[in-house]
C-alpha positions as CSV (number, residue, x, y, z in Angstrom):
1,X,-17.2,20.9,-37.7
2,X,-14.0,18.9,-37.4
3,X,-11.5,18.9,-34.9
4,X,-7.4,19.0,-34.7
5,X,-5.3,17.8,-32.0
6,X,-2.7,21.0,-31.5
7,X,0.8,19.7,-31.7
8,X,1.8,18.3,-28.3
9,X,-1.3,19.8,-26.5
10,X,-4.6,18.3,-24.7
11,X,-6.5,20.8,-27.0
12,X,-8.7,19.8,-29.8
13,X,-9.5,22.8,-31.7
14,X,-11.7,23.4,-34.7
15,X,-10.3,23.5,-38.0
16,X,-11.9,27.0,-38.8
17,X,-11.5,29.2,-35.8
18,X,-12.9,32.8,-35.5
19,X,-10.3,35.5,-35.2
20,X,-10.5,39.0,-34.1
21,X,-7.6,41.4,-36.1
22,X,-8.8,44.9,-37.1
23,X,-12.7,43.5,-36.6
24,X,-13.9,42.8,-33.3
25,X,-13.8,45.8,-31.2
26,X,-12.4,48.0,-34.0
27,X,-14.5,47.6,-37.9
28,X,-17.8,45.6,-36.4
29,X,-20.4,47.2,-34.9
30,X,-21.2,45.3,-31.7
31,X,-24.6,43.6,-32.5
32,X,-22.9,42.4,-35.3
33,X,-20.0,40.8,-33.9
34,X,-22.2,39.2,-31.2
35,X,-24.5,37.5,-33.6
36,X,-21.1,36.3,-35.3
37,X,-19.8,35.2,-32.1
38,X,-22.8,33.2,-31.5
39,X,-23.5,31.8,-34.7
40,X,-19.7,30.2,-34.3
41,X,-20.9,28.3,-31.8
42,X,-23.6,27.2,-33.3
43,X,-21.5,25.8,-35.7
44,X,-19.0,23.9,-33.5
45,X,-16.3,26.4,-33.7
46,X,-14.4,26.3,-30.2
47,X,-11.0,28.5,-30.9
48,X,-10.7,32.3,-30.5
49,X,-7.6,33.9,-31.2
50,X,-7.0,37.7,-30.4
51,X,-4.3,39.6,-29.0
52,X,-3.6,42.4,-26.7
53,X,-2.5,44.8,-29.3
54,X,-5.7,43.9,-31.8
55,X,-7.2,47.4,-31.5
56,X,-5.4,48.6,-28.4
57,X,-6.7,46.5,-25.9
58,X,-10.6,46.7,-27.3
59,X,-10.9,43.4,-29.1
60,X,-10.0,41.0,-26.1
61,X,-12.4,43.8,-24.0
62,X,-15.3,42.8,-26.6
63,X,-14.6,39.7,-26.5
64,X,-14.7,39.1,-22.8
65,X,-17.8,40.9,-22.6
66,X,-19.7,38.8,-25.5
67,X,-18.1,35.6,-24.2
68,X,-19.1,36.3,-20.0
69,X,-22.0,34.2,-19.9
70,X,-20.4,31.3,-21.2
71,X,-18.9,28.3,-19.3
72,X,-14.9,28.6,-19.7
73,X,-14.7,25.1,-21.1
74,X,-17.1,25.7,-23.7
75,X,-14.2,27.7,-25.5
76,X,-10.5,27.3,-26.2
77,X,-9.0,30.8,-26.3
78,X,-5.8,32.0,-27.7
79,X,-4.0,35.8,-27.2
80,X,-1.0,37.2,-27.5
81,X,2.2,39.6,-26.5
82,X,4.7,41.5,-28.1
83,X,3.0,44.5,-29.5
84,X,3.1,47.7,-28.7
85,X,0.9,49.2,-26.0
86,X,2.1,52.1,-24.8
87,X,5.6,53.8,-25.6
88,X,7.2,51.9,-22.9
89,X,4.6,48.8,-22.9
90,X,6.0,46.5,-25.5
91,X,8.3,43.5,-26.3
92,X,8.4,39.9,-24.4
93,X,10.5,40.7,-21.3
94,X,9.9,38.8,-18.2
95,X,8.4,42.4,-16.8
96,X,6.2,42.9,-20.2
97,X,4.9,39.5,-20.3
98,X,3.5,39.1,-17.0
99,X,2.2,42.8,-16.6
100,X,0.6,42.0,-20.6
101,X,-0.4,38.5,-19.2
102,X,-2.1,40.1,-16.1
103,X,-4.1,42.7,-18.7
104,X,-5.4,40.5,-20.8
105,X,-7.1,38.4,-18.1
106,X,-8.5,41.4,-17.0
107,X,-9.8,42.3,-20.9
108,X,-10.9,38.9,-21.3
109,X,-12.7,38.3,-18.0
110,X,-11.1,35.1,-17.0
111,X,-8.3,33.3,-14.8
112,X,-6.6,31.3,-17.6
113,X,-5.8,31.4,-21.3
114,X,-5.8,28.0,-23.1
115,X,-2.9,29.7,-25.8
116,X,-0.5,32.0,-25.0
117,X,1.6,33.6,-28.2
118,X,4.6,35.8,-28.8
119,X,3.0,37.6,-31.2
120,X,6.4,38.0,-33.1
121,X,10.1,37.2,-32.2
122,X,11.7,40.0,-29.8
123,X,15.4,40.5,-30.7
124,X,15.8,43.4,-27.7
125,X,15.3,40.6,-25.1
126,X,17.1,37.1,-24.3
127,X,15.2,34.8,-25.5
128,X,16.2,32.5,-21.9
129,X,14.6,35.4,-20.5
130,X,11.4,35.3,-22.6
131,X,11.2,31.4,-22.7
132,X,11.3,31.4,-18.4
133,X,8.5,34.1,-18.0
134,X,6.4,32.4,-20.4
135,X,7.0,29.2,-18.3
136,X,6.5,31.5,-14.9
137,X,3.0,32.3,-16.4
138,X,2.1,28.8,-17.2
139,X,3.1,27.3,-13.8
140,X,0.9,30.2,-12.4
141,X,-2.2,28.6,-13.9
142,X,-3.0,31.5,-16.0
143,X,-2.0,29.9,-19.5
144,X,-2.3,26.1,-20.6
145,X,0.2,26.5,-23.2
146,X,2.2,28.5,-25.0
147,X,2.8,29.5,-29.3
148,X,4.8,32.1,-31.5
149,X,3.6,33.8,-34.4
150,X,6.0,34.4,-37.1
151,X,9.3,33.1,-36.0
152,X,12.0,31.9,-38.4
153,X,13.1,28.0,-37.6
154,X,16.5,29.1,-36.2
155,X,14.3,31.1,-33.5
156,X,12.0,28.0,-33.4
157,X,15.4,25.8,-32.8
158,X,17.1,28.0,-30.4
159,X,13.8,28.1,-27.9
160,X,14.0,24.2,-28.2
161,X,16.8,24.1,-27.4
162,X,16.6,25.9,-24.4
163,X,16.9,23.2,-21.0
164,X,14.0,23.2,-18.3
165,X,11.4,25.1,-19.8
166,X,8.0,24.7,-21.5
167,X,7.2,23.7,-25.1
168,X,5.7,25.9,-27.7
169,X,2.8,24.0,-28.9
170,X,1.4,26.2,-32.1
171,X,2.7,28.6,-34.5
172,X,0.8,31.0,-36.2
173,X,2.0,32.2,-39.8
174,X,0.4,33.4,-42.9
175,X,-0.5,30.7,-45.0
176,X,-2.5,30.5,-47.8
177,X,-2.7,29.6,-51.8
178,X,-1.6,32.9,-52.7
179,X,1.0,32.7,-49.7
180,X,3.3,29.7,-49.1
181,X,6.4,30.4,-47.5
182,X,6.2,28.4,-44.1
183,X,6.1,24.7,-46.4
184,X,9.6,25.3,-47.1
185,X,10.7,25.1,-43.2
186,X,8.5,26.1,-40.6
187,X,5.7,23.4,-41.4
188,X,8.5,20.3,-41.5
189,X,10.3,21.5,-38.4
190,X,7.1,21.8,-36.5
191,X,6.0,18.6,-37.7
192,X,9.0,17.0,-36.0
193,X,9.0,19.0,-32.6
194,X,5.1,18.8,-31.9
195,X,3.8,22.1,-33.0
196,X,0.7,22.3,-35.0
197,X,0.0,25.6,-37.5
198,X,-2.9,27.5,-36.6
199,X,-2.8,29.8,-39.7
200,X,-3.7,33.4,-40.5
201,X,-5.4,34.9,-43.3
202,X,-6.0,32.0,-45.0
203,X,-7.7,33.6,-47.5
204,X,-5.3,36.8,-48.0
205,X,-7.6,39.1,-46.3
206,X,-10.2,38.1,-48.3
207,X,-8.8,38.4,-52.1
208,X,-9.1,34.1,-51.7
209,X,-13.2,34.8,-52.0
210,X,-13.0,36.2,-55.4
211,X,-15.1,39.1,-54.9
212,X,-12.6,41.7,-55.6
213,X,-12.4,41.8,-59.3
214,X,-9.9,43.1,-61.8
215,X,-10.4,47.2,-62.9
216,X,-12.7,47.5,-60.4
217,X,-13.8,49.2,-57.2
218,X,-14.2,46.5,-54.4
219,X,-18.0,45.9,-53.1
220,X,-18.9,48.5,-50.6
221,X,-19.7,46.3,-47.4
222,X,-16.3,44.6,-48.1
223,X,-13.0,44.3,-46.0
224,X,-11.3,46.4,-48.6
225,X,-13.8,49.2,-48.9
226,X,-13.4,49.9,-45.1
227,X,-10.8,52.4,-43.2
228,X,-10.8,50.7,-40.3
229,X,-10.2,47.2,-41.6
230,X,-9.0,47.7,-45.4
231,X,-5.4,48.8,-44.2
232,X,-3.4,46.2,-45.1
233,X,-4.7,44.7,-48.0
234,X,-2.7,46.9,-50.7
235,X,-0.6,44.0,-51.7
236,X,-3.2,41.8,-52.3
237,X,-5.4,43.9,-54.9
238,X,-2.9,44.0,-57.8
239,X,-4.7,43.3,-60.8
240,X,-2.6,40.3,-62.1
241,X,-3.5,38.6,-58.6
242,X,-7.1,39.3,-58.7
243,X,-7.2,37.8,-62.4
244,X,-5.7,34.7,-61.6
245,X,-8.0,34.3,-58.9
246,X,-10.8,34.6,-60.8
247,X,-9.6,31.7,-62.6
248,X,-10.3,29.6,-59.5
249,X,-14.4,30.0,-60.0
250,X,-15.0,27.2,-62.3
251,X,-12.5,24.7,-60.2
252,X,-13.9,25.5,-57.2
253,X,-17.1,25.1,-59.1
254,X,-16.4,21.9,-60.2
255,X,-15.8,20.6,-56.8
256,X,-19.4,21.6,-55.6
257,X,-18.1,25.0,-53.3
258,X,-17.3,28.3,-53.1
259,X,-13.8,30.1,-53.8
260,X,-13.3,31.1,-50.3
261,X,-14.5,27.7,-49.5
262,X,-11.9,26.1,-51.6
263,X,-9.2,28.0,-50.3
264,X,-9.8,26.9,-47.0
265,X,-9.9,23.3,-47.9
266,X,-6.6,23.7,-49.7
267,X,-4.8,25.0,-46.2
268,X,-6.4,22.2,-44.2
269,X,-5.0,20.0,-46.6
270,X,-2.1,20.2,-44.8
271,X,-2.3,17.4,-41.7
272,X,0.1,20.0,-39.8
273,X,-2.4,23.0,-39.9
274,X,-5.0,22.4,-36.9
275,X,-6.9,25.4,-37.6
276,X,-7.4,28.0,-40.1
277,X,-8.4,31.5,-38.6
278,X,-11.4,33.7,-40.4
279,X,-13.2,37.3,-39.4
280,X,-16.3,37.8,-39.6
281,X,-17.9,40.7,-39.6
282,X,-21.7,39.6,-40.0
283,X,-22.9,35.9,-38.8
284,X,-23.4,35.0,-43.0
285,X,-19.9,34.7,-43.4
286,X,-19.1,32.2,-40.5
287,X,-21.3,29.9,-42.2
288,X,-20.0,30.0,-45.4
289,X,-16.4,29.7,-43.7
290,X,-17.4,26.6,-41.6
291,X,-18.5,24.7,-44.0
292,X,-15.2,24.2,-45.5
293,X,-14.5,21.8,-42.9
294,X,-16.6,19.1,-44.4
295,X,-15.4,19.4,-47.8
296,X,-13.2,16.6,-49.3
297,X,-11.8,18.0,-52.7
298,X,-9.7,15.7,-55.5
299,X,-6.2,17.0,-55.2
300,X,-5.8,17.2,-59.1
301,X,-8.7,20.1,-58.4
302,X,-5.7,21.9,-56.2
303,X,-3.3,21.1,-58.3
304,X,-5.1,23.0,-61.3
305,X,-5.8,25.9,-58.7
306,X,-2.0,25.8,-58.0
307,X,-0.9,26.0,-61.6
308,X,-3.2,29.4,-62.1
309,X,-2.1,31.2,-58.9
310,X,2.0,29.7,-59.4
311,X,2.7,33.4,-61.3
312,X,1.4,35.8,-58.6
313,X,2.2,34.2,-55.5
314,X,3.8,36.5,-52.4
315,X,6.3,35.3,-50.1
């Protein structure tokens, strides 16, 4: 495993990190998500990222229960606020943030969070409002730093701009090969203002595996086959995507790894991602994912992957 300094932050996170959306505490059964849990480890991944909305609440639970007997700085982990909770429990007020703050703990089982992310941007409150309770929370001790997750660069600007409070240190977009939109903007300005990417669904909820095949049904223990996890994948499963990714086999091929492999490489390619997030829902998978982080791939290889996926890209 290899390790990534996270913008202007003391935390060295691993370049694959093990996320928790509609799995943990939702799609995987729980002997399953502990022996993926574990098998992390095992591997040198240190970053978790969750959130307090991730299946209501039940994913940071899980994860504070699998994660109890371990020492606390052992693990870097990452949650977030913003979603919706309750009818009246949502958004990134001061009042949401530090009651949301306060549950999570709870969930988790610990005094601190090492990340703490506004899950999206909140138009509803100030963002002077939201910018000082994030800095109340981390001069309580209960977060090391603080993120955003899908914020445009004015929104980015505006909260640097902002006198006397504290610095976001990550963002958290989609980015993949089949998604690209934060190289246009986001991944300069962060560059300049000491904010790493820790990305999501690196490989498009899977599709970047080249499993899913053209014309047919998807494999039945598969992301997409599930009702639990297989919501959101709809966009990704068009035909003329899942063709062009099948044109990926023999590059990846040629470079001596997998597809999903490959496509994890290409994302870390990028000096200003620190960490790519996967799910797992059996231990298998982890290892498969980690050892992306070893591989060192001839950019004409990407390039070639780049010129089949350049017609079906989202975003």
């Amino acid at each position: 495993m290899k390790y990534r300094k996270l913008g202007a932050s003391d935390l060295n996170v691993s370049v694959i990190s093990l996320g928790s959306w509609l799995t943990f505490g939702v799609g995987v059964e729980a002997d399953k998500t502990r022996d993926s849990i574990d098998r992390a480890f095992d591997l040198g991944v240190n970053f978790i990222d969750t959130a307090n909305v991730y299946g209501q609440g039940a994913a940071e639970a899980v994860l504070g229960e699998m994660l109890a007997g371990r020492p606390r700085d052992s693990y870097i982990m990452a949650t977030k606020v913003f979603g919706v909770m309750s009818p009246e429990d949502k958004g990134l007020s001061r009042a949401q943030i530090i009651k949301q703050m306060d549950a999570s703990l709870q969930r988790l089982k610990t005094d601190y969070v090492d990340l703490y992310q506004c899950h999206r941007y909140d138009p509803e409150t100030p963002l002077e409002e939201t910018m000082e309770a994030l800095t109340e929370v981390v001069k309580a001790g209960k977060a090391r730093y603080i993120g955003f997750s899908e914020w445009t660069p004015a929104q980015i600007e505006a909260a640097a701009a902002i006198p006397g409070v504290e610095r976001f240190v990550s963002s958290q977009p989609q980015y993949s090969m089949l998604y690209r939109k934060p190289e246009a903007e986001v991944i300069p300005l962060s560059a300049k203002t000491g904010i790493s990417q820790i990305v999501w669904s690196p490989l498009a909820q899977g599709v970047l595996s080249g499993k899913y095949l053209p014309g047919a049904q998807p494999p039945v223990d598969s992301r997409a086959a599930s009702d639990d996890m297989g919501t959101y994948m709809a966009s990704w499963l068009k035909d003329d995507i899942l063709t062009a990714v099948q044109q990926l086999k023999p590059i990846a091929a040629e470079a001596g790894c997998t597809v999903a492999q490959f496509a994890l490489a290409w994302v870390l390619r990028e000096p200003n991602v620190a960490s790519a997030i996967v799910g797992a829902s059996r231990p298998q998978q982890m290892d498969d994912n980690a050892a992306a982080a070893d591989l060192v791939i001839d950019p004409a290889l990407f390039a070639r992957a780049e010129a089949a996926l350049a017609g079906v890209q989202q975003g």
